[in-house]
N, C-alpha and C positions, 0 to 999 in steps of 0.2 A: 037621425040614427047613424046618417052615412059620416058623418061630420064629427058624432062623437068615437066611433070607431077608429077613424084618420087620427083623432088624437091617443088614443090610445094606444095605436101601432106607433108612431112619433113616441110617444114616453116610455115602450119598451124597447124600441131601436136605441132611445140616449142611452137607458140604463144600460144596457148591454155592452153599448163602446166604454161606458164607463168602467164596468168589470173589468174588461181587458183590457186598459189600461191600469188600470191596481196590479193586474195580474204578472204585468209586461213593464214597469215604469221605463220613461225613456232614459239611455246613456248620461249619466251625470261627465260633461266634458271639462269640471272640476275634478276629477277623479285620477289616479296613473293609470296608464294603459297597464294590461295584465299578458304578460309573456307566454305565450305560446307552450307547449312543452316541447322540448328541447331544444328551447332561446336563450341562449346566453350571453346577453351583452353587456356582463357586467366586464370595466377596463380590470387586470390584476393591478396588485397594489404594490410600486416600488418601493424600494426600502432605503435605495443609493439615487441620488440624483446623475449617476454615469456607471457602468459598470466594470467593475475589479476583472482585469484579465489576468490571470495567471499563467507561466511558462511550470510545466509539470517537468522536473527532471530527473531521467533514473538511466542506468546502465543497461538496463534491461534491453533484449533483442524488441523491437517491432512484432516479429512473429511466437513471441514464447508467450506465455501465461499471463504475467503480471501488465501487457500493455494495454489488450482487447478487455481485460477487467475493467479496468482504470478507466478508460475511454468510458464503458456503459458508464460507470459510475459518477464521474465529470457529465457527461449529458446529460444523469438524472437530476444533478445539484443544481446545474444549467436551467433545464426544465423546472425545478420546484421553485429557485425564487428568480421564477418569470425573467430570465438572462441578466440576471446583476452580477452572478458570478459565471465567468466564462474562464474555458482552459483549452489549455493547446497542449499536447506532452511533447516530448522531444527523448525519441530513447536510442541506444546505442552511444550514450555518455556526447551526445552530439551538442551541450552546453557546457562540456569539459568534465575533469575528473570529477568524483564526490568531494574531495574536497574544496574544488573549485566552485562549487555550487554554494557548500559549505558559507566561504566565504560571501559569495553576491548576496545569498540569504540575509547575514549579519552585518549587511552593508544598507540592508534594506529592499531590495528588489525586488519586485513583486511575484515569489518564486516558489515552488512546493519540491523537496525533493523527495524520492523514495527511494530509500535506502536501508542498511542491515544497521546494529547497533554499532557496527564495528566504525562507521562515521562517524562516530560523537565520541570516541576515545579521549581524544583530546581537549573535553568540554566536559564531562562525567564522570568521577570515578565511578559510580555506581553499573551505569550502562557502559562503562569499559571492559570491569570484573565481568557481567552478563554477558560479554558479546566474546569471550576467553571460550576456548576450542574445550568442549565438552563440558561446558558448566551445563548445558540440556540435554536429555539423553533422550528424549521423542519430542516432536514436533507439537503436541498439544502443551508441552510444559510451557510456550511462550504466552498463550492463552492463560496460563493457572498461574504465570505470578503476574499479569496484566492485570488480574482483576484480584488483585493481593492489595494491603495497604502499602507493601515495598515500591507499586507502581506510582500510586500519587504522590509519595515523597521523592522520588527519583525525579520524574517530572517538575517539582518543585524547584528541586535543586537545578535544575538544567536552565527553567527559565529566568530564576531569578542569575545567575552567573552566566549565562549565555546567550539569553534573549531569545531562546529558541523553542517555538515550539510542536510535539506531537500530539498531534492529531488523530492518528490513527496506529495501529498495530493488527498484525499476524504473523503469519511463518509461510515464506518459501520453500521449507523441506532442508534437507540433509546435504551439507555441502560435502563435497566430493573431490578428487585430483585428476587430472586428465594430463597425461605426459608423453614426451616420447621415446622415455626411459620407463623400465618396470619400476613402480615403488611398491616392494612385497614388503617392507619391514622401516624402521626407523633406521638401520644400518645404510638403506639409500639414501636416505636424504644430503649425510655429508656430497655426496658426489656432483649433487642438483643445484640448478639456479632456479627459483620458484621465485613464481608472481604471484602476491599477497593481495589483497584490498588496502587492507590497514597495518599501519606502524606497529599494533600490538600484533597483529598474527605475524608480521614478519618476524619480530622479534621470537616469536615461536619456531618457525626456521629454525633461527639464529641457536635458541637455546639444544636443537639438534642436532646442530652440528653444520646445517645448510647456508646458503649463500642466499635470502631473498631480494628480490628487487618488486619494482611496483611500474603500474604503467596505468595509460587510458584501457577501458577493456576492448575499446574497438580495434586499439593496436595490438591483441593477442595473437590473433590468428597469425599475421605475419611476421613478431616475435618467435613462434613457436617452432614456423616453417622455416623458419632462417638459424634457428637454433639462438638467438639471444637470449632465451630462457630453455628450462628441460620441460616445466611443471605448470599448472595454473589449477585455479580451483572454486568450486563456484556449483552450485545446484545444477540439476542434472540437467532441469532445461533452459537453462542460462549455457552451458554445454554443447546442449544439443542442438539447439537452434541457432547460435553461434559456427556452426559445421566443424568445429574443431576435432571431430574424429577423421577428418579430411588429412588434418599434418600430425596427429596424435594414434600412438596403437595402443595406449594401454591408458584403461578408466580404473582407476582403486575405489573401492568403495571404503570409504576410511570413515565417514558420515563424521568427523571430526566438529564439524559447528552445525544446529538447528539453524537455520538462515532466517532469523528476525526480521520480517519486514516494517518496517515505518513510513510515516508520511511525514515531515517535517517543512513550519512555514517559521519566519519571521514571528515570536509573539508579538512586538508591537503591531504589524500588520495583521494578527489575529486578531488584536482586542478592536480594529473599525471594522469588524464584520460583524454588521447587525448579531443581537444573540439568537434570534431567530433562524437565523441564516447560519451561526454557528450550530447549533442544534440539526439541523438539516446535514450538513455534512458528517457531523459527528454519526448522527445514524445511518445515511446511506454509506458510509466508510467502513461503519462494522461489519453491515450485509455484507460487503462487498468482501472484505478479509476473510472473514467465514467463511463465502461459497469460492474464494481462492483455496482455500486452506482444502478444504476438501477436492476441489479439482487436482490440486498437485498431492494427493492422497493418493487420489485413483489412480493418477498417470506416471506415477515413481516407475513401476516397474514395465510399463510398456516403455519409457524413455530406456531403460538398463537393455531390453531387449530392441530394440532399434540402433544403440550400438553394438551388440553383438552378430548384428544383421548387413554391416558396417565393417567388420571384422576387426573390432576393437578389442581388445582380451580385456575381461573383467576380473579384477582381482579382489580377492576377501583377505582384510588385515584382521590381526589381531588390536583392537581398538584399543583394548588395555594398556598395550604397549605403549600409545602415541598420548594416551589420556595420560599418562604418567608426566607428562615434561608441561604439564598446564600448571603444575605446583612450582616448576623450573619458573616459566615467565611469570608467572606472577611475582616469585622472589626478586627476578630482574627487575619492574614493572616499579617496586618497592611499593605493592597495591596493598589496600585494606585487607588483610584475612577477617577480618569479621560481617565483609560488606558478601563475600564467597559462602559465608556459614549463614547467615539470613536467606541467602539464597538457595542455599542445599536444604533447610528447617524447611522453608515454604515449599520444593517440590520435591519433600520427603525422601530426598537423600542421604 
């Protein structure tokens, strides 16, 4: 009896390891191991077997608006395809004029500028017309013919004749005069030597009556202090942040140009950027103009009162008056009038 009992305790003890092994099977060491949560070790996926550095160049002060933008937005492209694209900016025109950029660009160098339309004059009819002193009369109007079909065909035409291309668009806001002569009227300007950007706003000057000249922008400050020039002009915090109410008493507010911003690279050097990677830029670039656009929104009028804080005199033109002589340069210009009426149709002028 004792003997048959021992075996029966024996055949309920196998069974029983046997359940719990069904229950439990051991680690298949065929199997992948299974990650942890939150284990990531998967490598990212390159796209360039070496990465594209680019030199970012713009006029723009170090401390004003458009550099600390730029910066996040470069990190973010940086960051999203896993460092293939890396950038460095260089601002305060410290890889020379715009058009000297202009130039390396269409030489091929590995280069982004940003810049206003008034750059591409000489490359564009169409973004020469556009970039003419009051074809915009508020700063979202750059935005409303950007996403016009006038934009894809301008861009057309720039790359195939110029090899150039943008990549990105906004608005800097309302450019301005900052002098150390009053300009209450277009009756001063004969008297003035004013610093322009571009050949066609000088020629705007010119059609005034005035004397323009042109320079690197870092050389303004001590043009202005020295009297080589009377005038310069330029958004209010390219202005400000520049200190030129230091050698300057008097700001006009003349908002004579919506200051178009751009980004412009090489298109040959566009089309080896994976499409993916263009796609990435393309979208964090909009973000990025957009929450520019509204920052220099909010901050127009704290800039106008930080020179008046400054003791700079602000003065109010009759805009009518100065808008009248954009008919003048463009005669000079011997520009398309019909390329100026597409553009007045599109932002219902």
């Amino acid at each position: 009896m004792k003997k048959m009992l021992a075996v029966l305790l024996s055949l309920a003890l196998t069974l029983g390891l046997a359940a719990c092994a069904a229950e439990n099977p051991p680690a298949d060491s065929s199997a992948p191991p299974q990650a942890s949560a939150g284990d990531d070790s998967s490598e990212p996926v390159h796209l360039l077997s070496s990465p594209m550095i680019f030199k970012v160049a713009t006029s723009q002060s170090a401390t004003g608006i458009w550099v600390p933008m730029m910066e996040k937005a470069y990190e973010k492209i940086t960051q999203l395809t896993h460092g293939d694209l890396q950038f460095v900016i260089y601002p305060n025109s410290e890889l020379g004029s715009n058009i000297d950029c202009v130039e390396q660009i269409l030489a091929g160098a590995p280069m982004i500028l940003g810049c206003g339309f008034d750059t591409l004059t000489d490359y564009s009819d169409k973004f020469a017309v556009a970039s003419a002193p009051y074809v915009f009369q508020d700063s979202s109007e750059v935005f409303t013919l950007a996403q016009s079909d006038w934009w894809p065909a301008a861009n057309a035409e720039l790359e195939q004749e110029a090899n150039i291309k943008v990549f990105a668009v906004g608005s800097l806001g309302y450019r301005h005069f900052i002098s150390t002569k009053p300009i209450r009227s277009v009756s001063d300007i004969p008297t003035m030597v004013v610093r322009m950007g571009s050949a066609l706003n000088r020629d705007w000057i010119t059609v005034m009556g005035g004397a323009p000249t042109s320079s690197t922008w870092a050389d303004n400050y001590a043009s202005l202090e020295s009297g080589i020039f009377d005038a310069c002009e330029a958004t209010l915090d390219l202005l400000w942040t520049s200190s030129l109410y230091e050698v300057c008493d008097y700001l006009t507010l003349s908002g004579h140009s919506i200051n178009p911003n751009i980004s412009i690279m090489n298109e040959d050097t566009w089309n080896t950027i994976p499409a993916e990677y263009q796609q990435i830029i393309t979208e964090v670039m909009e973000q990025a103009m957009a929450d520019m656009y509204d920052e220099v929104v909010a901050s127009e009028q704290s800039f106008i009162d930080q020179f008046k804080e400054k003791g700079v005199e602000i003065i109010q033109v009759d805009k009518a008056e100065f808008a009248a002589y954009t008919g003048d340069l463009l005669k000079l210009e011997k520009m398309d009038d019909s390329i100026l009426e597409e553009i007045n149709q599109i932002l219902g002028h």
